[in-house]
PDB file of N, CA, C and O in Angstrom:
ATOM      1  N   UNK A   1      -6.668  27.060   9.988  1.00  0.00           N
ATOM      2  CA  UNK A   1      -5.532  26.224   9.660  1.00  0.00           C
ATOM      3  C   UNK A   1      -5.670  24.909  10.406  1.00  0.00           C
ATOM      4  O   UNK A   1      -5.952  24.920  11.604  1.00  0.00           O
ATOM      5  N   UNK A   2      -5.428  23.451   9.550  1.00  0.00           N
ATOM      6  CA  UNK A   2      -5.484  22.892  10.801  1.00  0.00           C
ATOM      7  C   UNK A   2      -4.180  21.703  10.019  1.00  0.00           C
ATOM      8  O   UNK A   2      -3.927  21.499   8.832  1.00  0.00           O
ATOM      9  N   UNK A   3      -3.597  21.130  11.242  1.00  0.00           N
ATOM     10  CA  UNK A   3      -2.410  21.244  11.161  1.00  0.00           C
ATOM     11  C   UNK A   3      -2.432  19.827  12.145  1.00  0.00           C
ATOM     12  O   UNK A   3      -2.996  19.945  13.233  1.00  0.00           O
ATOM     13  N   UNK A   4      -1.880  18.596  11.819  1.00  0.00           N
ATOM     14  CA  UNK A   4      -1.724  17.654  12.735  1.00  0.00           C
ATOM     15  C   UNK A   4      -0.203  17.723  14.113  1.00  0.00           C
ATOM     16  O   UNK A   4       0.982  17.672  13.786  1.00  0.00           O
ATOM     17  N   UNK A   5      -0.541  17.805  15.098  1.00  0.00           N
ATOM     18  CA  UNK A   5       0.529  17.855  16.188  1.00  0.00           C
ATOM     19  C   UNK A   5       1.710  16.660  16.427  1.00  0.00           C
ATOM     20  O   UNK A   5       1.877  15.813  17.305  1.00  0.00           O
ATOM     21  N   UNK A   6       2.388  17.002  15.281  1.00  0.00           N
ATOM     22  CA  UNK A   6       3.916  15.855  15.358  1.00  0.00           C
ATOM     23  C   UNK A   6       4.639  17.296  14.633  1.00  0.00           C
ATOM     24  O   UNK A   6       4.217  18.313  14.082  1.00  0.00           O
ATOM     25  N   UNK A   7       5.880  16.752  14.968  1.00  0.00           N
ATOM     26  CA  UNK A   7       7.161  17.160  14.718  1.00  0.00           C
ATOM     27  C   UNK A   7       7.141  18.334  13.497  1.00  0.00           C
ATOM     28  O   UNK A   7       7.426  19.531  13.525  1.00  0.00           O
ATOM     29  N   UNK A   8       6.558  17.226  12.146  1.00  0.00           N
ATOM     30  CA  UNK A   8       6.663  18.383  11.339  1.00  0.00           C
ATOM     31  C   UNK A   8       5.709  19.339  10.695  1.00  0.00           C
ATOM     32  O   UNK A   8       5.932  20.244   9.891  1.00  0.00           O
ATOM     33  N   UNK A   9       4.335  18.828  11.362  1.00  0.00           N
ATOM     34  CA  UNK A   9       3.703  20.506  11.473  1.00  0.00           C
ATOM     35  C   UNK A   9       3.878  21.088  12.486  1.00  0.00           C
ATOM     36  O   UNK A   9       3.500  22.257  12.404  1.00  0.00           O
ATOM     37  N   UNK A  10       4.247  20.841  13.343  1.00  0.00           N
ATOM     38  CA  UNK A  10       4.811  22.063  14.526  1.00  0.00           C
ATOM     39  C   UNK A  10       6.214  22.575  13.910  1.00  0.00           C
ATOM     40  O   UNK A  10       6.481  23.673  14.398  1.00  0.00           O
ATOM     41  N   UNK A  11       6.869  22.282  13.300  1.00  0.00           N
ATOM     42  CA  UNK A  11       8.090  22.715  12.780  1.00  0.00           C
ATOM     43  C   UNK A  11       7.737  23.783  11.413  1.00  0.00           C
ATOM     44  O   UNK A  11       8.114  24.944  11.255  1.00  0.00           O
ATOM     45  N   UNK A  12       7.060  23.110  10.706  1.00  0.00           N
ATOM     46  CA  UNK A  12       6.199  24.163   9.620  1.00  0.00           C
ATOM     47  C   UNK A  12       5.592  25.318   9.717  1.00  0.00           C
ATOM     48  O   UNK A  12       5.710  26.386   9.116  1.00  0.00           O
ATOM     49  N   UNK A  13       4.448  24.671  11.170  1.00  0.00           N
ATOM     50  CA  UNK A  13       3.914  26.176  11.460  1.00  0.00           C
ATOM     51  C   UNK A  13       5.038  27.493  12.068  1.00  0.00           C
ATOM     52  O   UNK A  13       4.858  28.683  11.813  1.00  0.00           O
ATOM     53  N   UNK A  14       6.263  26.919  12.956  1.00  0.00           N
ATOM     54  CA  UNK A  14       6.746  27.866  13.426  1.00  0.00           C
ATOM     55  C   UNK A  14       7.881  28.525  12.069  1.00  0.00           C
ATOM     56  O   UNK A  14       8.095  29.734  11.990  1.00  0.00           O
ATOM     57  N   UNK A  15       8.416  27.678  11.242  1.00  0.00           N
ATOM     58  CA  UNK A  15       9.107  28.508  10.015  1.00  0.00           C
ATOM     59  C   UNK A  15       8.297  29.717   9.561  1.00  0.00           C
ATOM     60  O   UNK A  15       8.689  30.877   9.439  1.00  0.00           O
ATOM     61  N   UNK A  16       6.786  29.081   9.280  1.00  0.00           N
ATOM     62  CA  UNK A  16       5.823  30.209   8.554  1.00  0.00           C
ATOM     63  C   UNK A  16       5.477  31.485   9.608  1.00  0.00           C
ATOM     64  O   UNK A  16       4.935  31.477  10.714  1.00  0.00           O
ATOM     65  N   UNK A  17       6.082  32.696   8.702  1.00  0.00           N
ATOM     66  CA  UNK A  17       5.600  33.739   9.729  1.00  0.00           C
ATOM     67  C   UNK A  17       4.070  34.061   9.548  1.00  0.00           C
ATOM     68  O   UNK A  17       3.505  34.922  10.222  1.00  0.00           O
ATOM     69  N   UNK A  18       3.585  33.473   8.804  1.00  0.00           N
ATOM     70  CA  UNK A  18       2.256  34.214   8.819  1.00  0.00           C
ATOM     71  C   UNK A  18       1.589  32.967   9.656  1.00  0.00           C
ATOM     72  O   UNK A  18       0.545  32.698   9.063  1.00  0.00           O
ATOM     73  N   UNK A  19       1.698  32.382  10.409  1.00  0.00           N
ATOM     74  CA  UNK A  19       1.361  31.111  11.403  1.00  0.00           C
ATOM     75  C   UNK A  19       0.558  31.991  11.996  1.00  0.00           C
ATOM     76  O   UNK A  19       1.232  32.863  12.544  1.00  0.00           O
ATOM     77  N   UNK A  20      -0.976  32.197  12.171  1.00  0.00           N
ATOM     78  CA  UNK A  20      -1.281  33.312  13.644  1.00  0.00           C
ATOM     79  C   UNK A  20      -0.978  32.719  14.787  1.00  0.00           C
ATOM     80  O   UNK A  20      -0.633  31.548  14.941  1.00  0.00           O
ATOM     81  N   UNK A  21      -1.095  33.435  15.482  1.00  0.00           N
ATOM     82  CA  UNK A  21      -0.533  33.211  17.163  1.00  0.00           C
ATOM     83  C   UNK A  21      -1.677  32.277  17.871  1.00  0.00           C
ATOM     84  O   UNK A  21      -1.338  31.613  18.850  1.00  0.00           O
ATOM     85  N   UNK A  22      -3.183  32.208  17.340  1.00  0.00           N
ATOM     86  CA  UNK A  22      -4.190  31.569  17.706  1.00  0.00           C
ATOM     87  C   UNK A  22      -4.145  30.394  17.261  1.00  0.00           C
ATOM     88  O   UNK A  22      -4.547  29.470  17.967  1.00  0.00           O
ATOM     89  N   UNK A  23      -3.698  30.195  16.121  1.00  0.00           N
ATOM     90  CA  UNK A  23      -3.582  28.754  15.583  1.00  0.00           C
ATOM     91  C   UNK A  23      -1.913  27.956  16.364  1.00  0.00           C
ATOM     92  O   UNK A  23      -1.714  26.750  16.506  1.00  0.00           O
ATOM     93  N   UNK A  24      -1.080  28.949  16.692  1.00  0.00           N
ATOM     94  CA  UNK A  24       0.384  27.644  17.583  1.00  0.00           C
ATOM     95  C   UNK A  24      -0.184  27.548  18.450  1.00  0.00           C
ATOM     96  O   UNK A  24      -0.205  26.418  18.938  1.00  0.00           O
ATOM     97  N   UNK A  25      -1.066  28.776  19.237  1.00  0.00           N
ATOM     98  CA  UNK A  25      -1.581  28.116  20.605  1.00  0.00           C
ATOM     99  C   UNK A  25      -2.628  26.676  20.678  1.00  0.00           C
ATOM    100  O   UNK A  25      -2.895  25.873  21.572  1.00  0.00           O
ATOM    101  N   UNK A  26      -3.012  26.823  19.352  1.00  0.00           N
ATOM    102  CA  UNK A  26      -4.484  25.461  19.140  1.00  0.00           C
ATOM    103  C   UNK A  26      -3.776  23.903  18.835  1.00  0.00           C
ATOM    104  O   UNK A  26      -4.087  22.722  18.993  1.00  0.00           O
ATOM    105  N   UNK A  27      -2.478  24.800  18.226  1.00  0.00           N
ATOM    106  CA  UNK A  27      -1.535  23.540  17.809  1.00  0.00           C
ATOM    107  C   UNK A  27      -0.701  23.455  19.118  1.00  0.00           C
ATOM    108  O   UNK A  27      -0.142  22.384  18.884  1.00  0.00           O
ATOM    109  N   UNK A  28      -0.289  23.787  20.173  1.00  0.00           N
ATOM    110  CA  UNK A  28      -0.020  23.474  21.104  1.00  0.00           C
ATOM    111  C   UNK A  28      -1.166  23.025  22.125  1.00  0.00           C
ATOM    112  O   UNK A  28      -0.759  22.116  22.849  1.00  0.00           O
ATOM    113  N   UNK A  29      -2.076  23.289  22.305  1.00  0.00           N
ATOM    114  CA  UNK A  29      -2.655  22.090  22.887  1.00  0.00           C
ATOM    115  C   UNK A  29      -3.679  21.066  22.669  1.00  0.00           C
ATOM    116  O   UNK A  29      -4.370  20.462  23.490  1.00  0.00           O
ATOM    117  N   UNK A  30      -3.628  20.988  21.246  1.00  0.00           N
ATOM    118  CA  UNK A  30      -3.685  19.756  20.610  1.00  0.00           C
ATOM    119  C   UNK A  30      -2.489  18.532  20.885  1.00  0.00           C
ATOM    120  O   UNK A  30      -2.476  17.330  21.151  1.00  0.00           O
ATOM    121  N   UNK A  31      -1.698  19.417  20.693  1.00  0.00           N
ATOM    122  CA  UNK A  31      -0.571  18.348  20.580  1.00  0.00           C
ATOM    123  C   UNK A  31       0.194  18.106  22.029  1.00  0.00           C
ATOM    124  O   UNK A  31       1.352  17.692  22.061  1.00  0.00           O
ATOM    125  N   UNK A  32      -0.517  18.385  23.152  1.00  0.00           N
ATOM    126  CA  UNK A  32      -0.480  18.460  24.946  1.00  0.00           C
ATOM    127  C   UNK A  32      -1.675  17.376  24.600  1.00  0.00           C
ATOM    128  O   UNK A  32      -1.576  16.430  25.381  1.00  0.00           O
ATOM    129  N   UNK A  33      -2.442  17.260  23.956  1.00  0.00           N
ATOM    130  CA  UNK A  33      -4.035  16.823  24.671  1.00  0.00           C
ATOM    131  C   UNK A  33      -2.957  15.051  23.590  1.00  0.00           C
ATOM    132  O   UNK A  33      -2.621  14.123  24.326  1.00  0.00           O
ATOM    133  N   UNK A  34      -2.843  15.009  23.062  1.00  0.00           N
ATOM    134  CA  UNK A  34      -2.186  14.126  22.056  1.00  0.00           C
ATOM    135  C   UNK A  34      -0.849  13.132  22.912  1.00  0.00           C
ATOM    136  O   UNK A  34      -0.577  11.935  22.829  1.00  0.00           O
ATOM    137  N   UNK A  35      -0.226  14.258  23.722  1.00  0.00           N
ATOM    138  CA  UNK A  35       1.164  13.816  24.361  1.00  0.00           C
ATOM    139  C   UNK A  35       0.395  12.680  25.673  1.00  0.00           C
ATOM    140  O   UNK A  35       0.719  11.565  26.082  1.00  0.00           O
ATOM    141  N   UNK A  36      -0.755  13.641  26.029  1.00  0.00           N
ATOM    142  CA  UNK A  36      -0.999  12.946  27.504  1.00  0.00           C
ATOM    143  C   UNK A  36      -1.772  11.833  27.213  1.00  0.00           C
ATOM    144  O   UNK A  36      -1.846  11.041  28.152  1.00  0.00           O
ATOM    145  N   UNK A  37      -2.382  11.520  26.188  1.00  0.00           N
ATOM    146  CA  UNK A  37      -3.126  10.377  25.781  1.00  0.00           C
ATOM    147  C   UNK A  37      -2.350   9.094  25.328  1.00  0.00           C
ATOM    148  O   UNK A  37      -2.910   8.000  25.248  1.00  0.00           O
ATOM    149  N   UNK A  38      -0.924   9.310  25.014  1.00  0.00           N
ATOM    150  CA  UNK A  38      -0.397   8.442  24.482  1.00  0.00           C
ATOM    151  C   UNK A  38       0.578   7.799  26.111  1.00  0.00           C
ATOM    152  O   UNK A  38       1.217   6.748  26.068  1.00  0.00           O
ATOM    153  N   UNK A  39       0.511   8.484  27.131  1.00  0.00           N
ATOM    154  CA  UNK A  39       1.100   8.209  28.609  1.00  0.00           C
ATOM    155  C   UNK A  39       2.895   8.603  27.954  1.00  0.00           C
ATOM    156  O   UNK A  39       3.376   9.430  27.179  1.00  0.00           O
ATOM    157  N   UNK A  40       3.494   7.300  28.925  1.00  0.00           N
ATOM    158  CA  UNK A  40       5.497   7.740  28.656  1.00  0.00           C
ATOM    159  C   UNK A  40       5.069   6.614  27.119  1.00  0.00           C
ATOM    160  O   UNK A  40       4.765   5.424  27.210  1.00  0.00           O
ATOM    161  N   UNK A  41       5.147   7.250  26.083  1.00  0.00           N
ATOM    162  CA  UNK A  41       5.202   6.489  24.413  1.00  0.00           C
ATOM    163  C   UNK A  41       6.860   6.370  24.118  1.00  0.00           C
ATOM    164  O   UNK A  41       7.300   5.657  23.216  1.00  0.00           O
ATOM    165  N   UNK A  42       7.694   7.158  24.993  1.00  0.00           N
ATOM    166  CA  UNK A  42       9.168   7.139  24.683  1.00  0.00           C
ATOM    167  C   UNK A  42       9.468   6.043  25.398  1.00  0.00           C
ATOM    168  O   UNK A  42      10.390   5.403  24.892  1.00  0.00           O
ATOM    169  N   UNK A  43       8.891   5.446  26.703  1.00  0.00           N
ATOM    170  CA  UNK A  43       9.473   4.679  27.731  1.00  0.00           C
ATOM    171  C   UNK A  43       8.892   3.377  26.985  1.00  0.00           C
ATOM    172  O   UNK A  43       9.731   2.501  26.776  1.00  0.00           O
ATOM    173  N   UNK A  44       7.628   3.131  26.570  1.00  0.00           N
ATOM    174  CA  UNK A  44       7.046   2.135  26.236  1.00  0.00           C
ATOM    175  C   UNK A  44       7.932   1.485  24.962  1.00  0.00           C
ATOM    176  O   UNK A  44       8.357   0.333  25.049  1.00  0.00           O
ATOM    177  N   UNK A  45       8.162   2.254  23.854  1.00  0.00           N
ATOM    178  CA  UNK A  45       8.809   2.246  22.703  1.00  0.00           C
ATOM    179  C   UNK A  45      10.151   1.611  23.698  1.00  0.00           C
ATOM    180  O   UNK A  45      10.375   0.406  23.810  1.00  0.00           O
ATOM    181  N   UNK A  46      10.841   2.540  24.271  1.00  0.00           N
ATOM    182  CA  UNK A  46      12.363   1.409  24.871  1.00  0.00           C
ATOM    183  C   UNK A  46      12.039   0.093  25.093  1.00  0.00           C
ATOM    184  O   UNK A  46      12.665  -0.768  24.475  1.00  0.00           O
ATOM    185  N   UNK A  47      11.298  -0.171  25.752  1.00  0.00           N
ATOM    186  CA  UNK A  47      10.741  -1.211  26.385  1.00  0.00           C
ATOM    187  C   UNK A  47      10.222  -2.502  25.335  1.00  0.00           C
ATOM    188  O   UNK A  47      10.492  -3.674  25.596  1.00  0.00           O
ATOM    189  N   UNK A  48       9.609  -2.179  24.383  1.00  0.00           N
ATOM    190  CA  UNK A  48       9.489  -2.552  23.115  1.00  0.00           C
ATOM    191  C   UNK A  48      10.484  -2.976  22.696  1.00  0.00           C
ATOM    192  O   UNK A  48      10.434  -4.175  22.420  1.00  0.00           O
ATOM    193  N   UNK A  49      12.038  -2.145  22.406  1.00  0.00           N
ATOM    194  CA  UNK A  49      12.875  -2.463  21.666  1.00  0.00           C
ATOM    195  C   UNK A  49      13.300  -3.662  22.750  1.00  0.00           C
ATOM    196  O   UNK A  49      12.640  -4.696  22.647  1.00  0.00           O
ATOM    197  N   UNK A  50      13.898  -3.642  23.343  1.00  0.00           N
ATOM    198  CA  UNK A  50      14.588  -4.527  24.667  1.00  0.00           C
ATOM    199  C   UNK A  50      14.262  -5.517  24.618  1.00  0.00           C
ATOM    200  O   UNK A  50      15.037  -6.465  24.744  1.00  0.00           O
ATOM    201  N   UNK A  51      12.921  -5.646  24.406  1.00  0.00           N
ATOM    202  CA  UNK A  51      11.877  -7.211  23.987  1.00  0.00           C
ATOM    203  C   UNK A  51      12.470  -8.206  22.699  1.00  0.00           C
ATOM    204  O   UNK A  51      12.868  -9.351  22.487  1.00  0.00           O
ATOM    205  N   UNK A  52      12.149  -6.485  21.793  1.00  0.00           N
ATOM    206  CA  UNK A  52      12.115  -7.571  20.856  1.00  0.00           C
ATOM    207  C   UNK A  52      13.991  -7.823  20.622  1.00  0.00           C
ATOM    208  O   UNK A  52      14.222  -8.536  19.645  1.00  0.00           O
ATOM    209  N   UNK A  53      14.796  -7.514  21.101  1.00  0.00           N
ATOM    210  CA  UNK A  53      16.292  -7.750  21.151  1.00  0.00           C
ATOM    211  C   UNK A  53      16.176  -8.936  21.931  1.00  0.00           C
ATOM    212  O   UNK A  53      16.766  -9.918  21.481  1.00  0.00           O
ATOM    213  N   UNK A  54      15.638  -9.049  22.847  1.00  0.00           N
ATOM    214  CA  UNK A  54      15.514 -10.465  23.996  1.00  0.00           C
ATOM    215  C   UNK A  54      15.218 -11.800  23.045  1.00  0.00           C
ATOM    216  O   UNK A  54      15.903 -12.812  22.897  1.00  0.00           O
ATOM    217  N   UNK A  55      13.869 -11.401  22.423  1.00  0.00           N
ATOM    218  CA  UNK A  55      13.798 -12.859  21.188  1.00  0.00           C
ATOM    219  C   UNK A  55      14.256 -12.887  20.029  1.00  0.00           C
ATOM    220  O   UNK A  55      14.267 -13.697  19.101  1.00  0.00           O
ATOM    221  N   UNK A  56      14.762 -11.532  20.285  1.00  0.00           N
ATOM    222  CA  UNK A  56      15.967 -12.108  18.544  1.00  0.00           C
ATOM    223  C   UNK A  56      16.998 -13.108  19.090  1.00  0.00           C
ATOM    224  O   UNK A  56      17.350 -14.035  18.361  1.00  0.00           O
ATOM    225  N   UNK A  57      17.561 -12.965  20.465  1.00  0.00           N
ATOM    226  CA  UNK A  57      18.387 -13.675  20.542  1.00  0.00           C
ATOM    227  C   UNK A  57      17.959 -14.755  21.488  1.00  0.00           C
ATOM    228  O   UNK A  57      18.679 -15.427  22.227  1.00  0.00           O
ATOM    229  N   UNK A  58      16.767 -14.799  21.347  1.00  0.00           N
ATOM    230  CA  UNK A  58      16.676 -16.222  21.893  1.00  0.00           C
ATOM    231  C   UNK A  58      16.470 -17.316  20.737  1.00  0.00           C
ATOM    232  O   UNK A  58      16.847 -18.485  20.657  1.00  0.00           O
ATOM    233  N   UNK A  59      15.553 -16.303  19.663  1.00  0.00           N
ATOM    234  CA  UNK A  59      15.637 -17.348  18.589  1.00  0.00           C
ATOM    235  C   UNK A  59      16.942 -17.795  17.823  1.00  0.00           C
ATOM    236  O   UNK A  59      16.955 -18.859  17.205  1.00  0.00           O
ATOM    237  N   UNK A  60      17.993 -16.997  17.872  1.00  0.00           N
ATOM    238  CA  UNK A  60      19.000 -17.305  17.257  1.00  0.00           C
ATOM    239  C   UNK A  60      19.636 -17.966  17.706  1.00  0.00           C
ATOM    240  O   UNK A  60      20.592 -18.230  16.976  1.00  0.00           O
ATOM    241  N   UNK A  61      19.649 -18.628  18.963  1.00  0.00           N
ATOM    242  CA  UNK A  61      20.382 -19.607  20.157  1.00  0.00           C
ATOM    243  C   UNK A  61      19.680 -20.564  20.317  1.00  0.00           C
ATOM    244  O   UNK A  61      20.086 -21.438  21.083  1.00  0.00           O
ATOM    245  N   UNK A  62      18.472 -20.713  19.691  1.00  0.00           N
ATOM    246  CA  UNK A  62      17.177 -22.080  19.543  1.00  0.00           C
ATOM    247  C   UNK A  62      17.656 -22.531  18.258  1.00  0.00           C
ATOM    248  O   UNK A  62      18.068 -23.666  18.019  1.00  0.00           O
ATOM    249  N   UNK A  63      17.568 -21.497  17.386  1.00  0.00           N
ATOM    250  CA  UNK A  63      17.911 -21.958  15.427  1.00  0.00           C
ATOM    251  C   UNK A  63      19.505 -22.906  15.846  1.00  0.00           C
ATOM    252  O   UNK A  63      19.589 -24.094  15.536  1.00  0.00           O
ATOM    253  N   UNK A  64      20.587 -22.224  16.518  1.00  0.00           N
ATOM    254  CA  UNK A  64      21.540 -22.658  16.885  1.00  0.00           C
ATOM    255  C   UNK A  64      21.769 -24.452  17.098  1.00  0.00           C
ATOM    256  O   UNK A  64      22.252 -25.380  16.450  1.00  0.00           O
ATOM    257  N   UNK A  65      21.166 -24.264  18.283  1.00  0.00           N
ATOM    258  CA  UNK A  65      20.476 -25.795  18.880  1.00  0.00           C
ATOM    259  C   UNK A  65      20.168 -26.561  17.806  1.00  0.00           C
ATOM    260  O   UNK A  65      20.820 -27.488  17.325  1.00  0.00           O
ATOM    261  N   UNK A  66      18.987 -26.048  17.419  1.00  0.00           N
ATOM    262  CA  UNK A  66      17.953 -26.778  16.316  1.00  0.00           C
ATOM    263  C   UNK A  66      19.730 -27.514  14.864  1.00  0.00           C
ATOM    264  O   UNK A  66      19.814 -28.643  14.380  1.00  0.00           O
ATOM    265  N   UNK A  67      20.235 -26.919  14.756  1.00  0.00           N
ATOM    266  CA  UNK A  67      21.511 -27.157  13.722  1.00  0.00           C
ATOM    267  C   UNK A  67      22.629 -28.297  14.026  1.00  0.00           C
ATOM    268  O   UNK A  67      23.195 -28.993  13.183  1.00  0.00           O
ATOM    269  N   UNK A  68      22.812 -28.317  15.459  1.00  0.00           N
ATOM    270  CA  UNK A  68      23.483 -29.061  16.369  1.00  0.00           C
ATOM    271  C   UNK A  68      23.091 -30.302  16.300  1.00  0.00           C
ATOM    272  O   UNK A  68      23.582 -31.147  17.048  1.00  0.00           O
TER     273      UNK A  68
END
């Protein structure tokens, strides 16, 4: 079985009872070997958003200006 490690094949494989027990364990650390490669991807992503909220509103207070 092979099965990519996000949300919804780990959610698939565990609905299916006939999932063997060798394949969640392969899909669990695939998707460990996947988590640690990507570092904090939740913290980075915040961090991301915050940015790009920072030059939305800087551009919208320049466009502002620029009208004035």
């Amino acid at each position: 079985m092979t099965l990519i490690a996000y949300g919804v094949a780990i959610n698939t494989a565990l609905k299916n009872p006939r999932t063997k027990l060798e394949d969640l364990k392969a899909l669990r650390e695939h998707a460990r070997s996947l988590m640690k490669a990507q570092g904090d991807l939740k913290g980075a992503l915040g961090k991301l958003e915050k940015e790009i909220k920072a030059r939305q509103g800087a551009a919208k207070k320049a466009a502002k200006k620029k009208k004035k």
